[in-house]
VEXTIKOL-159315 format. One record per residue (C-alpha): residue number from 0; residue in one letter; z, x, y. Coordinates in nm, 2 decimals. Each point is the difference from the previous one (the first is absolute). Layout:
BEGIN
r nr = NUM&rest = A&w = Z&u = X&v = Y
...
//
This chain:
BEGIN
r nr = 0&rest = X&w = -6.92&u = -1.15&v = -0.43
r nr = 1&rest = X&w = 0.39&u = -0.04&v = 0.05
r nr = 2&rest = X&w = 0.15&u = 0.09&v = -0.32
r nr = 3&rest = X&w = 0.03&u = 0.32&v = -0.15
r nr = 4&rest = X&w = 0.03&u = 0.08&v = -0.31
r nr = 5&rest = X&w = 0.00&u = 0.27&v = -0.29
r nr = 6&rest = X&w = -0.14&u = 0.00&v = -0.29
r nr = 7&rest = X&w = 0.00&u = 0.26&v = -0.35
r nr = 8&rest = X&w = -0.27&u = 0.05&v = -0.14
r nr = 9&rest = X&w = -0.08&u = 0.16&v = -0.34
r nr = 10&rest = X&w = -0.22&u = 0.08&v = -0.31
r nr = 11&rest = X&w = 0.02&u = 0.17&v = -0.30
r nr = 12&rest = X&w = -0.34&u = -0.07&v = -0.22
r nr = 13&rest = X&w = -0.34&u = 0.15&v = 0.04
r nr = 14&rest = X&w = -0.09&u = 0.10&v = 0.37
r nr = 15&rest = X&w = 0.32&u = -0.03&v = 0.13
r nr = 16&rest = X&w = -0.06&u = 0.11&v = 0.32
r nr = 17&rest = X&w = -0.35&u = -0.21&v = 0.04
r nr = 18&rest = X&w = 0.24&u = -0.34&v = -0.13
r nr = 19&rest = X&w = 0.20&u = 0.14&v = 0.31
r nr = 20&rest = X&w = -0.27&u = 0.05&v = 0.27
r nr = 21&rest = X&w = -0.17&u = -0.36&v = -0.13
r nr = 22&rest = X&w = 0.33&u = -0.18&v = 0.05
r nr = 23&rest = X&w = 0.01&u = 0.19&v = 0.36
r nr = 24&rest = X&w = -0.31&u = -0.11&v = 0.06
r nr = 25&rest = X&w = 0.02&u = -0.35&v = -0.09
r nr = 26&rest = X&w = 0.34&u = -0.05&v = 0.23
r nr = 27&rest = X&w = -0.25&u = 0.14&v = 0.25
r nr = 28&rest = X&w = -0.23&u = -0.21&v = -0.04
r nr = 29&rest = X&w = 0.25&u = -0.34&v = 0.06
r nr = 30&rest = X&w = -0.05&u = -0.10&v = 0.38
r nr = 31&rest = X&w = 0.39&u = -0.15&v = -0.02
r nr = 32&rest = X&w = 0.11&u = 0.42&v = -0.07
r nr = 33&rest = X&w = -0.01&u = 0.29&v = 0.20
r nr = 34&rest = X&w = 0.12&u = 0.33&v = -0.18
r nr = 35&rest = X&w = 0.23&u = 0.20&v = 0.23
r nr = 36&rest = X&w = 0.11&u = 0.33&v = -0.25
r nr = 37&rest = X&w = -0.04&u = 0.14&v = -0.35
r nr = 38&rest = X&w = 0.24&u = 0.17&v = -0.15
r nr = 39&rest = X&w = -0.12&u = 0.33&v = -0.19
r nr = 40&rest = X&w = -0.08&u = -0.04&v = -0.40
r nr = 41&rest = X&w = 0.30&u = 0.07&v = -0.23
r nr = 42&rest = X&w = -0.05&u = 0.03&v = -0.35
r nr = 43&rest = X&w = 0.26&u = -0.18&v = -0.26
r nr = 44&rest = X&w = 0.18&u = 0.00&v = -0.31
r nr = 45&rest = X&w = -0.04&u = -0.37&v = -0.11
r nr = 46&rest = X&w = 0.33&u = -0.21&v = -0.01
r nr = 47&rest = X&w = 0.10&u = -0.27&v = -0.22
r nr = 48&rest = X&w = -0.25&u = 0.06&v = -0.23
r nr = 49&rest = X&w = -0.07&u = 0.35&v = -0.08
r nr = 50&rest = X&w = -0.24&u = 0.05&v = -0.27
r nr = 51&rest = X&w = -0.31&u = 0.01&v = 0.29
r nr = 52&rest = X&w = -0.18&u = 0.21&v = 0.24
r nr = 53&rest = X&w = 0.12&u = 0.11&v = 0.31
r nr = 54&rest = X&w = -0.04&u = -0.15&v = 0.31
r nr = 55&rest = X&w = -0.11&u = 0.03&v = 0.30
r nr = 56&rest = X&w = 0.25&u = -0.16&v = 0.32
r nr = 57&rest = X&w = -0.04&u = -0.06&v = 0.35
r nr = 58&rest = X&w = 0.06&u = -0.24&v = 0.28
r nr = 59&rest = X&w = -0.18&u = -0.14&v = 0.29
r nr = 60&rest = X&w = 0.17&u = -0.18&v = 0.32
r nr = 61&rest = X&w = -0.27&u = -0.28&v = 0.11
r nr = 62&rest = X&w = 0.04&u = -0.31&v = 0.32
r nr = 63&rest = X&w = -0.05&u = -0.29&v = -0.13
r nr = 64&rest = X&w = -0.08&u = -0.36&v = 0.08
r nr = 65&rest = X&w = 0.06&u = -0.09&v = -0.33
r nr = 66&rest = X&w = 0.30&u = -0.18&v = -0.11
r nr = 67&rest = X&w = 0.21&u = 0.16&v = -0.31
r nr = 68&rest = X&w = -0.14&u = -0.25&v = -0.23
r nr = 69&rest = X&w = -0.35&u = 0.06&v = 0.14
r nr = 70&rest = X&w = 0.06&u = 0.41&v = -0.02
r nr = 71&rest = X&w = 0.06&u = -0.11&v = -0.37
r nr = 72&rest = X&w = -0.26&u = -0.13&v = -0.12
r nr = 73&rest = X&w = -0.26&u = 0.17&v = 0.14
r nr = 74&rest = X&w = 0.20&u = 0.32&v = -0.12
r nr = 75&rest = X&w = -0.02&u = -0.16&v = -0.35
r nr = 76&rest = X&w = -0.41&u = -0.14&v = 0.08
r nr = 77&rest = X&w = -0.05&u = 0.39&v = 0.05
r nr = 78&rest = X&w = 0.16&u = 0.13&v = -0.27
r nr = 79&rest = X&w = -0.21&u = -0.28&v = -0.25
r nr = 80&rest = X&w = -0.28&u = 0.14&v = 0.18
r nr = 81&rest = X&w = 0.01&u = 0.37&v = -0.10
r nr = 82&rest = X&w = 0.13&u = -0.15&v = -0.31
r nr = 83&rest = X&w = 0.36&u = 0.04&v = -0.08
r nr = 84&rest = X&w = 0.08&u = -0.17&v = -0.31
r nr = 85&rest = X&w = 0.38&u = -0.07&v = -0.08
r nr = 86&rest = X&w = 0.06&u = 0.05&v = -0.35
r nr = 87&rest = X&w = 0.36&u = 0.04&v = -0.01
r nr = 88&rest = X&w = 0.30&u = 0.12&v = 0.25
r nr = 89&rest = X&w = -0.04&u = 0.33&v = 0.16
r nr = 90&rest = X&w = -0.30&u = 0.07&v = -0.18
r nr = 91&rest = X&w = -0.29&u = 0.19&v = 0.08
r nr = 92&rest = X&w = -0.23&u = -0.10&v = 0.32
r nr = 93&rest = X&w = -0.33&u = 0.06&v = 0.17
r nr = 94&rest = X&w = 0.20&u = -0.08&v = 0.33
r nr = 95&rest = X&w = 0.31&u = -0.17&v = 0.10
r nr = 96&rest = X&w = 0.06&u = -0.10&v = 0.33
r nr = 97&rest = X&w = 0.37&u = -0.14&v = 0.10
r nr = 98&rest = X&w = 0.13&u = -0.04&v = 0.33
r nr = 99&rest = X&w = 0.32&u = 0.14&v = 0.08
r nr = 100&rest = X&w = 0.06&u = -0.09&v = 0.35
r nr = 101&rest = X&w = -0.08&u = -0.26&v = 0.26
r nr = 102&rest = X&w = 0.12&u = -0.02&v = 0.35
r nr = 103&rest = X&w = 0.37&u = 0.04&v = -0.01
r nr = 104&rest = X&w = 0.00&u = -0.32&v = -0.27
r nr = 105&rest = X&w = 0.17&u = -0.11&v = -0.32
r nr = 106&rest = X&w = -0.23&u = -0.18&v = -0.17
r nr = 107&rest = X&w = 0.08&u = -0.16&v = -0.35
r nr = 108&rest = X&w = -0.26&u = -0.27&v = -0.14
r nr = 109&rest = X&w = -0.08&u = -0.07&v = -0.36
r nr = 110&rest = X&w = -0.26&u = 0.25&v = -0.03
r nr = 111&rest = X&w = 0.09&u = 0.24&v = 0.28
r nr = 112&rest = X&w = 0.33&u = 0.20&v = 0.10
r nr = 113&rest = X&w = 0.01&u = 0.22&v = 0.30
r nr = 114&rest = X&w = 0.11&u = 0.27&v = 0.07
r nr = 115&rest = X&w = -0.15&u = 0.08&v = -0.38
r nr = 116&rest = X&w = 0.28&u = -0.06&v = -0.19
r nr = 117&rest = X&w = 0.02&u = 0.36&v = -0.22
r nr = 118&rest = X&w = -0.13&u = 0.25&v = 0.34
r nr = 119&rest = X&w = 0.34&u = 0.09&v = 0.03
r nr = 120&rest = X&w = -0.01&u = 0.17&v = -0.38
r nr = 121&rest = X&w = -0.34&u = 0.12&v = 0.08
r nr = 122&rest = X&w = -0.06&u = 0.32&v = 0.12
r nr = 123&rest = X&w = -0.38&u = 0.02&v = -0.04
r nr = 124&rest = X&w = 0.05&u = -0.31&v = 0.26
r nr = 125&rest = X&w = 0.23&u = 0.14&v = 0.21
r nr = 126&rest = X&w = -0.15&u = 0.35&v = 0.04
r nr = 127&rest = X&w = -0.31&u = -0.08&v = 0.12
r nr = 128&rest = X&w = 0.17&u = -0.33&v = 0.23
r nr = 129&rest = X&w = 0.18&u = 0.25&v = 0.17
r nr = 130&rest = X&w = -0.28&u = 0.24&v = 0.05
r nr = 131&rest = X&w = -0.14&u = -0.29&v = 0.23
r nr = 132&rest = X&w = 0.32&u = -0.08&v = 0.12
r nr = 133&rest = X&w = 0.33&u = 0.15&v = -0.05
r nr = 134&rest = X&w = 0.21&u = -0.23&v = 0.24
r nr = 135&rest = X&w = -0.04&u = -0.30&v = -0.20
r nr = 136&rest = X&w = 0.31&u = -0.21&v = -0.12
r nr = 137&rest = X&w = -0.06&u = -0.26&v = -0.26
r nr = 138&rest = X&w = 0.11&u = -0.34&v = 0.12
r nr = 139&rest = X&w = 0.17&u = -0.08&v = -0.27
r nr = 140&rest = X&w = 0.23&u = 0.26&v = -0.06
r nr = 141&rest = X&w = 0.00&u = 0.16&v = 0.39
r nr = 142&rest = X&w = 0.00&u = 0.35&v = -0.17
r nr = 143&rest = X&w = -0.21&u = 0.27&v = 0.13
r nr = 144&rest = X&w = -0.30&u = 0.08&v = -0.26
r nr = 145&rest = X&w = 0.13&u = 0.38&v = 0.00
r nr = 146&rest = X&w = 0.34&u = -0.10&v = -0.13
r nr = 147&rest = X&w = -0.19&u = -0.28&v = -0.26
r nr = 148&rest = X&w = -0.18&u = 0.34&v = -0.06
r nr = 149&rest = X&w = 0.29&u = 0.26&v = -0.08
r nr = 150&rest = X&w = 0.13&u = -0.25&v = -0.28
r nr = 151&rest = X&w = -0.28&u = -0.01&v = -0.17
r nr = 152&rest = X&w = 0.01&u = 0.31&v = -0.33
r nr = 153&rest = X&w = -0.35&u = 0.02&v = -0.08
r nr = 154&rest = X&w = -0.17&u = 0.11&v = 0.34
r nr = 155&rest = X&w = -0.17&u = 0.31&v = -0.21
r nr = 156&rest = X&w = -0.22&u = -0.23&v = -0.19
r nr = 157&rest = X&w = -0.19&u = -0.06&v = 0.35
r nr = 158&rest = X&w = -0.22&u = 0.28&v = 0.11
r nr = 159&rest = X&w = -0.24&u = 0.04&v = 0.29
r nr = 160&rest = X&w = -0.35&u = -0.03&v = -0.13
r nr = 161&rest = X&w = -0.23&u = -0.04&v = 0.32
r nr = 162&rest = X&w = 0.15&u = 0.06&v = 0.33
r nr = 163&rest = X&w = -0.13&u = -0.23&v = 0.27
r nr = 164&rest = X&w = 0.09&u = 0.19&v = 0.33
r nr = 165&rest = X&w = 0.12&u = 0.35&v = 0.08
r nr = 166&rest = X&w = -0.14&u = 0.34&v = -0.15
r nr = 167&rest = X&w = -0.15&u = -0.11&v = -0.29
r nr = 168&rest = X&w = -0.15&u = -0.28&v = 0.18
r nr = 169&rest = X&w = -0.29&u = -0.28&v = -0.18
r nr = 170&rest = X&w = -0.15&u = -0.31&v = 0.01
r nr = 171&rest = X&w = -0.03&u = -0.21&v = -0.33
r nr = 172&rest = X&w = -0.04&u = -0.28&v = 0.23
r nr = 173&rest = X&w = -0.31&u = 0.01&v = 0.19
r nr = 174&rest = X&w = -0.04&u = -0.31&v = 0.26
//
């Protein structure tokens, strides 16, 4: 399990935090992934398109020996499993899974681009990515997530909704 990664994970139909546990569970349950941290769970204004619920945001730092490509697909074979269906751009999900990160690469393929190509306008990304780690510099740009960060106007649209560590301390994710 070389390769690190980080991946976003969110929902915003039904169960929302069950579409998030099953997705957790299912990355679990892939012998090639090993999940090293979860961030806490932020709740979202949606983006792009805004007439929707809101969502539910977090991000998880697994090892990997899993190529990008692989990471890919079986991030797309999971969320066809809990059954995301992709009706139009920036739509409402069940669960969406996108990895931001991986290793200290820049990745760009056909159907993939890492680092995630919109993180850096992100902040329900970023938040919870620095949460895990706030010394990360994306690759392609060599700027500190914090500074990425301070740019970005709409921070107050991400809120805290389930702390994983610390005072108010929980476990949505049972092993």
């Amino acid at each position: 399990m070389e390769n690190v990664a980080f991946i976003s994970l969110g929902s915003n139909i039904g169960d929302r935090l069950g579409y998030l546990k099953q997705a957790i569970q299912s990355i679990k349950n892939c012998a090639e992934i090993r999940i090293e941290k979860l961030s806490s769970i932020y709740e979202t204004e949606p983006i792009g398109y805004t007439d929707q619920d809101q969502f539910l945001n977090m991000v998880i730092k697994i090892s990997t020996s899993l190529s990008p490509h692989q990471l890919l697909k079986h991030c797309l074979e999971i969320e066809r499993e809990i059954g995301r269906i992709r009706e139009f751009k920036w739509g409402p999900r069940v669960i969406d899974l996108d990895i931001l990160l991986y290793n200290k690469e820049n990745v760009v393929m056909k159907d993939l681009q890492i680092p995630h190509p919109r993180m850096n306008e992100r902040a329900f990304v970023l938040i919870p990515l620095m949460e895990i780690d706030s010394s990360l510099v994306l690759p392609s740009s060599n700027a500190p997530l914090v500074e990425i960060l301070d740019e970005i106007p709409d921070k107050e649209g991400v809120r805290l909704w389930k702390q994983i560590n610390g005072e108010d301390a929980y476990a949505p994710f049972e092993n």
